[in-house]
C-alpha positions, 0 to 999 in steps of 0.5 A: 528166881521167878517174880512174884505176880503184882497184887493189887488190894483197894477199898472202891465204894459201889460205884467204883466197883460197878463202873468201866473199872471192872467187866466181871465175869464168873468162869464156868467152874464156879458153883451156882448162884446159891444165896437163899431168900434169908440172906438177901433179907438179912442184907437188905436189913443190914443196909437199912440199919446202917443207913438209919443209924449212922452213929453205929455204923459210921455212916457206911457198910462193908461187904466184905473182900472179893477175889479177881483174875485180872490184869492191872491194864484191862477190865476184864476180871474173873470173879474168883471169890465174891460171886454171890454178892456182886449178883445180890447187888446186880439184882438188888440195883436191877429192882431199884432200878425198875422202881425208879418213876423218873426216866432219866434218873432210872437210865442213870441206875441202869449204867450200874447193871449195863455198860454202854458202847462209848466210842471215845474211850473204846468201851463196848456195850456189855453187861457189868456182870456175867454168870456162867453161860448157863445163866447168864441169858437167864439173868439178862431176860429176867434181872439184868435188862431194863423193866426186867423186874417189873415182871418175873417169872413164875417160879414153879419150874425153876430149880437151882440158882434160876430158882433163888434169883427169882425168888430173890428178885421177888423178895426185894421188889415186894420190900422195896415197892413198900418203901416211898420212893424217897427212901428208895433214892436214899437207899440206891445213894446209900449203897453207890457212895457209902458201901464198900468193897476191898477188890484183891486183883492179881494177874493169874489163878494160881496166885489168885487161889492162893489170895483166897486161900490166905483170906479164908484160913482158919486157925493161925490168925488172931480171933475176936477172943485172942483180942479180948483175952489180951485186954482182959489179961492187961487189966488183970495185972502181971501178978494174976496173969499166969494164973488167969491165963491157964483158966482161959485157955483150959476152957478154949482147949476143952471146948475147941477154938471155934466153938471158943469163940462162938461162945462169946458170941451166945454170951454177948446175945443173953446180954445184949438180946438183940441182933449185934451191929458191930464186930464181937472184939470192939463190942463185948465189953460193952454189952457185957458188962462183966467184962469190964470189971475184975478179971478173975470175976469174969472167968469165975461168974461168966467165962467158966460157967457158960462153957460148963452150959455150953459143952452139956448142950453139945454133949447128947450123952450128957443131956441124955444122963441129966434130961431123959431121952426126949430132951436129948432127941430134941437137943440132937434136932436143934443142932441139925437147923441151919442157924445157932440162935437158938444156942443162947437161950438154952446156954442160959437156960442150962446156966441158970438151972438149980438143983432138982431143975431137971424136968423143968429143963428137960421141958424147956429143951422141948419146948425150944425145938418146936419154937426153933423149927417153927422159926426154921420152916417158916424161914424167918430171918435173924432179926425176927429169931433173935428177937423171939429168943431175946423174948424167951430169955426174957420170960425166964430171966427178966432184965431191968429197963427190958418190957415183959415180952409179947412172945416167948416160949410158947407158939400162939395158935396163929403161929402153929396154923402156919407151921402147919401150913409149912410142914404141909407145902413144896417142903423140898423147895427150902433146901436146907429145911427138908433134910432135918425134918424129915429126920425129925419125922423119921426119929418120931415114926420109931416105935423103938426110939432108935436114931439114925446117923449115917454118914450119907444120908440123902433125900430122895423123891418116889415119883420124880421130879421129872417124868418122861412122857413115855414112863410109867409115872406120866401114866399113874400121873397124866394130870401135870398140875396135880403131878406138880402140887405132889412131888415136893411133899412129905408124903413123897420124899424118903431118906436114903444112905447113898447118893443120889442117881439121878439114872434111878429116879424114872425107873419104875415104882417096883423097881425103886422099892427092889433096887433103890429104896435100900441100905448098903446091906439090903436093910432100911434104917428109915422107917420113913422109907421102910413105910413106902417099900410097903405100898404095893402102888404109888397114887394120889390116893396113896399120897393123900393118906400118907401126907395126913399120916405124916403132918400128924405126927409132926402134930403130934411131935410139936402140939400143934 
């Protein structure tokens, strides 16, 4: 009988987690560094709110687990889970770092991102944290080395994770610079003693894939709603338990068990309308206040009819049937945008609806595309989004002690020159904003109205992102500044329904048309490429009249 591999779990503050303790390492299988600007925002904000809001927060914040290759004897620890959050840190503690005015305080906050050599223990200089070795040069010349931040590098030729470290490290250095340094030493004593991380540590992989396959299942562990029907359930009494529960679960069955529960989370926002602060199974009864009362009322006003509101916006053929064509395009859009913000404002819209409302609805579910992809290109973060939906929720259903909103619905004139000026910039540099665009603008250029889902649907760009000197693109294109200004725009991408090869991208301009630009069976479906396959040449000519062409449709499309 084999043994079982020891596992070791313990809850470390930061400063714990960045000591001698730990040598981190990211093994070369891993994928990049991907956390986009959004997310490192929304952490930064997060740390913030619960360092000025202890009553909330109790005074402290949880990251989350991480999952380690690592012997109990050694330091050394492959990071099997957890990679992009020790990096934010390292990154985070890097800009706190260069901000820091005093010597010797900012050589104190360099030993959380560097080990120093310490004979007398046998500690070796190293960095706390190395990523895979083909970035981790990158991220010591540029983050991890000291005064690193104070200059980062221009980002027009970074691509992939050297891309999102430095925008990252120029997003929180621009935050923090604001901030008086007072606030900055309560932030960097915030995250080393009051923030924390459960370190899960075995010995080998295998049993190190298992742990994270264990932390991450789905389906077979207890949800926030299988909590909350159990306190529902205990309140309601034996008598109207059955009965109750078979309402409860007839809704979890139709609407499916994820869906289930993020449900509850767009009916806590139509009645908390702002971003939540604590888990969805301690704080819904509270923001819900129907949840406190009668049972079967709650089933009956709440539960039953929000999923009624919740399946029609996650049926197209049903918003097709009671809101027209346009309104179910735009619902189908909606559903393609990276967040699900926008979900509670058109579940209470749907819920409120009267009897003849249609157009009215319909209007609104058009309205709230253009309002979400404003939110989209533009990249705001959560906390800026739920409060804009909080205001059209407000607009449309005012709540007691709420002031009228400044913004709701509707986009000001400033708002649309920057949605504009989005739409008009390196689209396919906000890697997950291009591709619903893009389909958006090829449903608009349909004279016909068809829509497009394929299974594989990829962007491509007509003259490469990367040009051999000796190709026919550094000819149509000698000047590597306006080469530069063009290639990530709408006017040079199309959608195609295969994958992308990467061999294809320096053939020639007829060649891509000929051999590429092609469905499986010879046809386009995307007018958006159909459109190029008709240009007999690519210039900047060419690119200049199609860049109007498009961003005038998407004018066109969101009035703007």
């Amino acid at each position: 009988m084999s043994e079982l591999s020891p596992i070791e779990a313990h809850e470390r503050v930061i400063k714990q987690v960045f000591s001698d303790d730990y040598a981190f390492e990211i093994p070369a299988y891993q994928r990049p560094y991907a956390w986009e600007t959004e997310q490192v925002r929304e952490l930064l904000n997060d740390l913030l709110d619960a360092m000025d809001d202890p009553a909330t927060s109790g005074g402290v914040y949880f990251l989350g687990s991480i999952v380690l290759i690592k012997a109990p004897s050694v330091n050394k620890a492959k990071v099997v889970d957890g990679q992009q959050r020790l990096t934010t840190l390292t990154v985070l503690l890097s800009v706190l770092r260069d901000l820091t005015s005093d010597q010797e305080r900012r050589l104190d906050r360099g030993n959380y991102i560097h080990q120093r050599a310490n004979p007398d223990t046998g500690a070796a200089a190293r960095h706390r944290l190395l990523l895979r070795e083909r970035d981790q040069d990158f991220f010591h010349n540029h983050i991890q080395m000291a005064g690193a931040t104070s200059d980062l590098p221009e980002t027009a030729r970074l691509e992939a994770s050297q891309l999102r470290l430095i925008e990252n490290a120029t997003l929180l250095r621009s935050r923090l610079a604001q901030m008086d340094e007072s606030r900055r030493d309560q932030l960097v004593a915030f995250i080393i003693q009051r923030c924390y991380l459960v370190v899960v540590a075995v010995p080998t992989a295998g049993a190190a894939r298992r742990i994270f396959t264990v932390l991450n299942a789905r389906g077979l562990d207890l949800t926030a709603t299988d909590i909350l029907k159990a306190d529902l359930l205990d309140r309601a009494g034996t008598e109207r338990e059955d009965a109750l529960a078979k309402r409860w679960e007839a809704v979890e069955l139709e609407l499916g068990r994820d869906p289930f529960v993020d449900l509850f989370g767009h009916i806590r926002m139509i009645h908390e309308r702002e971003k939540p602060r604590s888990a969805l199974e301690s704080a819904f009864a509270d923001k819900v206040a129907a949840f406190r009362g009668d049972a079967e009322e709650f089933i009956k006003r709440v539960l039953e009819p929000g999923a009624d509101a919740y399946g029609v916006l996650n049926d197209p053929v049903e918003v097709r049937q009671l809101f027209g064509h346009e309104a179910s395009r735009a619902v189908k859009s909606l559903h393609r945008i990276d967040n699900k913000d926008w979900v509670a404002p058109a579940v209470l819209r749907l819920w409120r609806r009267q009897p003849g409302d249609g157009p009215n609805v319909a209007k609104f579910l058009i309205d709230l595309e253009r309002l979400a992809y404003f939110l989209f290109v533009t990249r705001a973060d959560a906390n800026e989004r739920m409060a804009r939906y909080a205001g059209v929720m407000d607009e449309f259903d005012p709540r007691e002690g709420r002031p009228a909103p400044d913004v709701g619905l509707q986009l000001t004139e400033a708002e649309k020159a920057e949605f504009r000026t989005g739409l008009d910039g390196p689209l396919y540099r906000k890697s997950r904003v291009c591709r619903p665009v893009l389909q958006r603008l090829d449903e608009a250029l349909t004279a016909g109205g068809a829509e497009y889902d394929h299974p594989i649907i990829s962007i491509e760009h007509v003259l490469p992102q990367t040009v051999a000197p000796d190709s026919e693109w550094a000819g149509l294109f000698p000047n590597l500044p306006e080469r530069e200004l063009w290639t990530h725009r709408l006017a040079n991408l199309v959608l195609l329904t295969r994958r992308i090869n990467t061999r294809a991208s320096n053939w020639s301009f007829q060649r891509k048309k000929d051999e590429y630009f092609l469905g499986q069976d010879g046809a386009v479906p995307f007018h958006i490429t159909q459109q190029v396959r008709e240009n007999l040449n690519w210039t900047v000519q060419v690119l200049n009249a199609r860049q109007a062409e498009l961003l005038g449709k998407l004018s066109e499309l969101w009035r703007l």
